[in-house]
C-alpha atoms as one frame of an Amber mdcrd trajectory, in Angstrom:
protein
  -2.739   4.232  26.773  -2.102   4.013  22.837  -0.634  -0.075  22.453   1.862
   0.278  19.238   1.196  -1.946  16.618   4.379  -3.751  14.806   4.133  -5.945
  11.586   6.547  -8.981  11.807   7.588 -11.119   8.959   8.254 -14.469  11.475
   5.896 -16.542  12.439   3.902 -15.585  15.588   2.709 -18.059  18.159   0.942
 -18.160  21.316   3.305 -17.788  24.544   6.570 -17.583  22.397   9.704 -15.165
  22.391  10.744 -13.047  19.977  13.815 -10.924  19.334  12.802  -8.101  17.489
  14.538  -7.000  14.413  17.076  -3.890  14.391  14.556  -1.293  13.165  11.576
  -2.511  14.841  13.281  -2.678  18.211  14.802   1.163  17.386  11.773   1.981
  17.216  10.094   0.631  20.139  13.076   0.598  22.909  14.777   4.038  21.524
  11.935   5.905  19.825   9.194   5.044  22.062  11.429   3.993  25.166   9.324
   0.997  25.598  10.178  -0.452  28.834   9.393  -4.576  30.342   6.277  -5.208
  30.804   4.717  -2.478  28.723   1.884  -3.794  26.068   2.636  -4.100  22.278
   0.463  -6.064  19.293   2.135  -7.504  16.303   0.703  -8.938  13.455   0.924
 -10.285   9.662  -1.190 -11.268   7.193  -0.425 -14.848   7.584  -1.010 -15.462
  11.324  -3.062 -12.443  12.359  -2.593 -10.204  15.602  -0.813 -11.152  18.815
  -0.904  -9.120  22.113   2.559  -9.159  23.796   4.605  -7.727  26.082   7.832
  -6.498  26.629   9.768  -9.044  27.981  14.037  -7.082  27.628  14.119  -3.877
  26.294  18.075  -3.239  27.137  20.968  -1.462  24.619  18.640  -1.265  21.274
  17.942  -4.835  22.011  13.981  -5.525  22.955  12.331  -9.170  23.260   8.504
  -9.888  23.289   6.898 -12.277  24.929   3.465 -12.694  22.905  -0.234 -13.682
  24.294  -2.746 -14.937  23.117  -3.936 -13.906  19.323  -6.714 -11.519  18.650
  -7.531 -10.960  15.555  -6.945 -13.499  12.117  -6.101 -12.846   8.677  -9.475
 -13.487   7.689 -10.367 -10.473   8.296  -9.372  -8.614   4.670 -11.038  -7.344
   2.034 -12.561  -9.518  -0.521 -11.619  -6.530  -3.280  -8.132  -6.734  -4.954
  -7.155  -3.514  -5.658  -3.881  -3.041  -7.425  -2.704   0.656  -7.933  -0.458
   1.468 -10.980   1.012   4.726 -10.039   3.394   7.374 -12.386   6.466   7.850
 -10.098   6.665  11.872  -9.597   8.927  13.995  -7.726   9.422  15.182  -3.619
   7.051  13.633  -1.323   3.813  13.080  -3.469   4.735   9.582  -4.310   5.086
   8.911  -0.512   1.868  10.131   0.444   0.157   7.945  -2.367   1.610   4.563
  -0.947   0.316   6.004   2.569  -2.985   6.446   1.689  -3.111   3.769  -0.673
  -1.990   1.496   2.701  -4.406   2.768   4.570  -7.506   2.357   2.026  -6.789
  -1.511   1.423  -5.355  -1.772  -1.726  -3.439  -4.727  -2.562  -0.711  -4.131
  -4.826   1.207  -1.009  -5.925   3.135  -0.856  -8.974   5.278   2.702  -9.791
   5.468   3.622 -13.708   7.625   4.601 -15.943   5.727   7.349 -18.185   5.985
  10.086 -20.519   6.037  13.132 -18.543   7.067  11.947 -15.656  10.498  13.248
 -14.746  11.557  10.712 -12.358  14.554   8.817 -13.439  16.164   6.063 -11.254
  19.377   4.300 -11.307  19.457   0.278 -10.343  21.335   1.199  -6.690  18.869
   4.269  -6.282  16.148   2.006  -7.088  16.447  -0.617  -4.432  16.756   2.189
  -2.334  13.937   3.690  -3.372  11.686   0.293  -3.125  12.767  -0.103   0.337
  11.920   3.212   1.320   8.351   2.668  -0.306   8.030  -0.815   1.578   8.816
   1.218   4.657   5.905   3.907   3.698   3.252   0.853   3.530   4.029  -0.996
   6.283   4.436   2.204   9.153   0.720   2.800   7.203  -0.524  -0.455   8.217
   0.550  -0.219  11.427  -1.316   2.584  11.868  -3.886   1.713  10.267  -5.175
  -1.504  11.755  -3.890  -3.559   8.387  -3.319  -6.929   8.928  -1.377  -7.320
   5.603   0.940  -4.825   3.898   0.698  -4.220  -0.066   2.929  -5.884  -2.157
   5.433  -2.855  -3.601   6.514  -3.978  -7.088   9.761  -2.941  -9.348   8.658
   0.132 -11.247   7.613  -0.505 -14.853   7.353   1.053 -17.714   3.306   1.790
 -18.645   3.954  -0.425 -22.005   5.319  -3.112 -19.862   2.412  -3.142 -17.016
  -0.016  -2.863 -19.879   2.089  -6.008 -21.744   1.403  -8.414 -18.601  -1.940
 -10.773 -18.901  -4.775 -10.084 -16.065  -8.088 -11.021 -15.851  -8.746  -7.374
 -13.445 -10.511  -4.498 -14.867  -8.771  -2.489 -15.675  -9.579   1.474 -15.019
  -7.025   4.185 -16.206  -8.223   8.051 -14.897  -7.878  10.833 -17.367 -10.028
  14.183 -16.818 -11.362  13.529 -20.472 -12.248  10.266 -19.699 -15.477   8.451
 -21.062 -16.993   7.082 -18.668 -17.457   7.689 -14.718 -16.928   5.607 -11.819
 -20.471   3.497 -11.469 -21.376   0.250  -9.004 -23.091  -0.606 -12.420 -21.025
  -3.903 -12.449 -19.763  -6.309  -9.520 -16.370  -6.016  -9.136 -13.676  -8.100
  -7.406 -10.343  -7.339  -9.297  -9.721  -3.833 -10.473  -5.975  -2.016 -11.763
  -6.103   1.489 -11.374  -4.006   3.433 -13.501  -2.806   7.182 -12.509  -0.381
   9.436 -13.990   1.995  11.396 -12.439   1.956  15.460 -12.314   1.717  16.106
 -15.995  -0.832  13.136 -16.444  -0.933  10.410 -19.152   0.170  11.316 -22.765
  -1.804  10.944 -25.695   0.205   8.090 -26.957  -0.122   6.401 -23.457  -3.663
   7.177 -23.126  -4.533   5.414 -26.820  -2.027   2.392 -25.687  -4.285   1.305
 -22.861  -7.425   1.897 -24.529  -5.876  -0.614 -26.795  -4.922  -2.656 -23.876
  -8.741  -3.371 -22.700  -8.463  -0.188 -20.190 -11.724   1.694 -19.459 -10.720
   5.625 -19.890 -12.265   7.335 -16.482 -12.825  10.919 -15.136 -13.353  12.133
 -11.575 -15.682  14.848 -12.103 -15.212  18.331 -13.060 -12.090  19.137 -11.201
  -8.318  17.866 -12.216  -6.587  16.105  -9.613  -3.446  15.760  -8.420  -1.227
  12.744  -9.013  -1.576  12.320  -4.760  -5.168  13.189  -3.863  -6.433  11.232
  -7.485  -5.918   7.684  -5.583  -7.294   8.541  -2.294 -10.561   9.501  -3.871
 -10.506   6.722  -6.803  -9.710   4.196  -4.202 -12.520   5.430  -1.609 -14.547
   5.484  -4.438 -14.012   1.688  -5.429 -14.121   0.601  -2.290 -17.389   2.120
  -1.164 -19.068   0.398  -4.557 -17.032  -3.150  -4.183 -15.279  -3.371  -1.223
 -15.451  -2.712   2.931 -15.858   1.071   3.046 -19.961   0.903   2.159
């Protein structure tokens, strides 16, 4: 029998009750028809993963009565991988922050850029983040992710490039210098990817100017969805938990 996994923003403890929120409880008592006494983990980052069981699941309402815990948070990856992603039409963005969640990065940041054609409005926006939050964390879930990445306000590039970090930071362009190497140690990487119609020229000189390494993926040109799954299973192989 497959036990769901839910992240929960409260604090978990050992033998208490919880009430869980509106969606998550949808989701368990309606979608999956959960019923008392059947199994269910939930986790977060800060106080790891609880077994539990249904204690009420009655009228969209569903309480959990959690066990003992079973995993920590210190199990995460020691590589900070923060994902700086051109925002680009339909479903492509979507599947990015999925497989982004599920290959550990950190943060993601959607951009602002030249040719991308996305547009949004401040209420669409906040719609939009929320619906990205909700991508990550269903992919964590899934995943076995204690923690869930941290989905920032889309920026312009200028204005990612304009903040200080001390990360290294790696933008991928098909005529890119340099190729991906375990040549250094790495802990803190940004990893910058445009959307369909790729990086301008402009953009492309403004973060060479900005201390970013200009990289290529091989032969082959990408698309804006499938260039972080194999950028990020690249890094983390070298630097992170995937070697």
């Amino acid at each position: 029998m497959r036990v769901s996994r839910l992240h929960i923003a409260h604090t978990l403890v050992a033998g208490a009750e919880l009430s869980l929120p509106a969606e998550s409880a949808h989701y368990l008592g309606t979608v999956l028809r959960a019923r008392q006494g059947d199994p269910v983990r939930v986790f977060n980052a800060v106080d790891g993963e609880f077994d539990a069981v249904v204690s009420r699941s009655k009228k969209g309402n569903v309480d959990l009565t959690l066990g003992a815990c079973v995993r920590t948070s210190e199990h995460t990856s020691s590589l900070h991988l923060h994902l700086a992603l051109g925002l680009s039409r339909g479903d492509r963005m979507d599947y990015a922050i999925q497989k982004a969640t599920e290959l550990g990065v950190t943060e993601i940041t959607p951009l602002f850029t030249e040719h991308g054609e996305v547009r949004l409005k401040p209420d669409r926006l906040e719609n939009k983040l929320r619906h990205f939050e909700k991508i990550a964390i269903n992919a964590a879930e899934q995943c076995g992710r204690l923690d869930v990445p941290v989905i920032n306000t889309p920026l312009s590039l200028e204005a990612f490039l304009a903040q200080e970090t001390n990360a290294k930071r790696l933008l991928l362009e098909p005529g890119g210098e340099q190729r991906l190497t375990a040549s250094q140690a790495l802990t803190d990487i940004q990893l910058l990817i445009g959307p369909e119609g790729g990086f301008s020229e402009q953009e492309v000189a403004q973060a060479r100017a900005s201390n970013c390494e200009i990289m290529r993926l091989g032969p082959r040109v990408l698309r804006t969805e499938t260039a972080p799954v194999a950028a990020l299973a690249i890094l983390q192989f070298l630097f992170g938990d995937l070697s």
